[in-house]
C-alpha positions in Angstrom: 30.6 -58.3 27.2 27.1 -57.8 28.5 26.7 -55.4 31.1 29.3 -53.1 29.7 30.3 -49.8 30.7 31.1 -49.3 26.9 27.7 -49.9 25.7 25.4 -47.5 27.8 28.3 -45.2 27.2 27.5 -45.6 23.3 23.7 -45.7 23.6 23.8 -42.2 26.0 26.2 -40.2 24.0 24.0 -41.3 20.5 20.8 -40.2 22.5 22.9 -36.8 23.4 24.0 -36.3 20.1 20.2 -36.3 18.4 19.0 -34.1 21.1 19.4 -29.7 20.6 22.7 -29.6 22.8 21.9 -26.7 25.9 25.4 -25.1 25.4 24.7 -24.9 21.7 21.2 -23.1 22.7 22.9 -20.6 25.1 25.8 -19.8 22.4 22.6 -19.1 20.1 21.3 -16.7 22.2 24.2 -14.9 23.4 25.3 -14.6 19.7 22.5 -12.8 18.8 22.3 -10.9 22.1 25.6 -9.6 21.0 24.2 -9.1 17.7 21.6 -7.2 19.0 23.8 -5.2 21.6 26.5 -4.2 18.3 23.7 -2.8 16.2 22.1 -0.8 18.7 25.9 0.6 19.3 26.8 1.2 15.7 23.5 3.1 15.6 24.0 5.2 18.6 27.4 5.9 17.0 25.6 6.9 13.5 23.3 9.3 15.5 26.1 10.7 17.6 28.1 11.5 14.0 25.5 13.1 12.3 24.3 15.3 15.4 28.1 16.2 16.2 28.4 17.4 12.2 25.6 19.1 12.2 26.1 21.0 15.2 29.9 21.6 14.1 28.1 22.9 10.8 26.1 25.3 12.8 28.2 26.4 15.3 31.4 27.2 12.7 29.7 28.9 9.8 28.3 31.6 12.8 30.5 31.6 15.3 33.8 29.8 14.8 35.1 31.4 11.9 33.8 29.6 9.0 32.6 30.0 6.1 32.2 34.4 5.5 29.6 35.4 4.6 28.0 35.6 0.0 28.1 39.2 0.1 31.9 39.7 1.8 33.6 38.4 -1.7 34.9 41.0 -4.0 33.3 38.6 -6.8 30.0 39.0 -5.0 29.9 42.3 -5.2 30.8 42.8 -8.7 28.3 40.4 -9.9 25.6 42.7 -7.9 27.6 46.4 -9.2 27.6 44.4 -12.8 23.8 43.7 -13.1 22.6 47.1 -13.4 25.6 47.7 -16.2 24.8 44.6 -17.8 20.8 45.8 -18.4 21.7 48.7 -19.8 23.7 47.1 -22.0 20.8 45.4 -23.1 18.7 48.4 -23.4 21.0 50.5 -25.6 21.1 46.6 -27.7 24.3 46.4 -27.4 25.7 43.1 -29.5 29.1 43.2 -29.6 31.1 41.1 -26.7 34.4 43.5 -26.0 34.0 46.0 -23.4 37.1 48.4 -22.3 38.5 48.4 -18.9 39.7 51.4 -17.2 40.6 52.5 -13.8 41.2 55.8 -11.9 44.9 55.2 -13.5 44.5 54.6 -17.1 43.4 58.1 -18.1 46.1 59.8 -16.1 48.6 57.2 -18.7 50.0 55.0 -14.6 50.3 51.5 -15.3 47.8 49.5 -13.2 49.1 48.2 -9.6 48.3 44.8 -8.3 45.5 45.6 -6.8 43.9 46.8 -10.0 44.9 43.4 -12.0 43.0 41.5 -9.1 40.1 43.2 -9.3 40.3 42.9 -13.5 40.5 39.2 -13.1 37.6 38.9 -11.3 35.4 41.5 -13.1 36.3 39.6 -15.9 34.9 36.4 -14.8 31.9 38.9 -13.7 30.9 40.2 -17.4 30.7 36.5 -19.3 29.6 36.4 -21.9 31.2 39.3 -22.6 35.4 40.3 -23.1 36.6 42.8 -20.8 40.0 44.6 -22.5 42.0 46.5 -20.6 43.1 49.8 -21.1 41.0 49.3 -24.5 41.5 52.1 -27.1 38.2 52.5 -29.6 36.1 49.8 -27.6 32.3 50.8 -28.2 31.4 50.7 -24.4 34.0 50.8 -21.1 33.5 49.9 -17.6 35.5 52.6 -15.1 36.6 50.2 -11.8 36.2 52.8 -9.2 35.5 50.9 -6.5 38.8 51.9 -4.9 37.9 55.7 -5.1 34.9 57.4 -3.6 34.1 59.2 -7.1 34.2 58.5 -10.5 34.9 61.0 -13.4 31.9 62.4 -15.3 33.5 61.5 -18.8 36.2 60.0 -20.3 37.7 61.7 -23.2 35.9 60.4 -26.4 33.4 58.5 -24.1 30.1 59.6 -22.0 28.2 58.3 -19.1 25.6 56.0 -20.0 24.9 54.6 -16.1 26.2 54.9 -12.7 25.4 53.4 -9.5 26.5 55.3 -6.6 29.9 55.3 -8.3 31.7 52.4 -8.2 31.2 50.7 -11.9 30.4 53.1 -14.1 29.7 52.1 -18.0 31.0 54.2 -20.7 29.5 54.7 -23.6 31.8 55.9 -26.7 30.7 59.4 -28.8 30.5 59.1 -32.3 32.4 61.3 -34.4 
């Protein structure tokens, strides 16, 4: 029928389908608004992270109990009492790898306490390359662990002072016969 409803109907809606659709344009933009609006969050949230870590690095190694300081470990400070014995090892060209191990108890003939056995385990992870033995009969040079006691004895029997620091490592160097 001419002069149908139907027809301009058909004709408008094929005319609206070819042109951009307007809603389709605004969904467009507020997608990439949104877009837009999570990146800038996601970055804010990336900045806030790395300043919050950074700051909670800062703060806890100083002031809440972190991290103690190098220097507080007992390793620590044998590595810095061990240098000093480890040169003159060097200098009298030493080249074995077995050095004794004796503390303020061994000559006396005590067993060592707990205390002692820590402080061996660590002093020998201190003098690689070498082997630390304890209580070590006939080893060519021994290290005296004093760092308990304020002084260490001037000799050992069969052995004599080769160096000493203030008193806390002391190496020992056996007499010949």
């Amino acid at each position: 029928m001419p002069g149908d409803y139907r027809d301009e109907l058909s004709v408008s809606f094929a005319t609206f389908l070819r042109r951009p659709c307007i809603i389709s344009c605004v969904c467009e933009v507020r997608m990439s608004l949104l877009r837009k609006g999570v990146r800038v969050v996601a970055a804010i949230v990336v900045v806030y992270c790395t300043f919050s870590n950074f700051l909670d690095l800062s703060m806890g190694f100083s002031t809440l109990g972190g991290l103690p300081p190098r220097e507080a470990g007992s390793v620590e400070t044998f590595e810095r009492l061990f240098l000093p014995i480890r040169d003159a090892l060097y200098r009298e060209k030493y080249d074995g790898r077995n050095l004794g191990y004796v503390t303020v108890r061994s000559p006396v003939g005590q067993p060592r306490d707990m205390r002692d056995d820590i402080r061996y385990s660590e002093l020998r992870y201190v003098v690689i390359p070498f082997s630390l033995i304890a209580d070590a009969q006939g080893a060519p040079y021994v290290i005296g662990d004093y760092t308990e006691n304020d002084q260490a004895p001037e000799s050992l029997e069969g052995y004599t002072k080769v160096h000493d620091e203030g008193g806390k490592l002391v190496l020992y160097k056996k007499v010949a016969p």
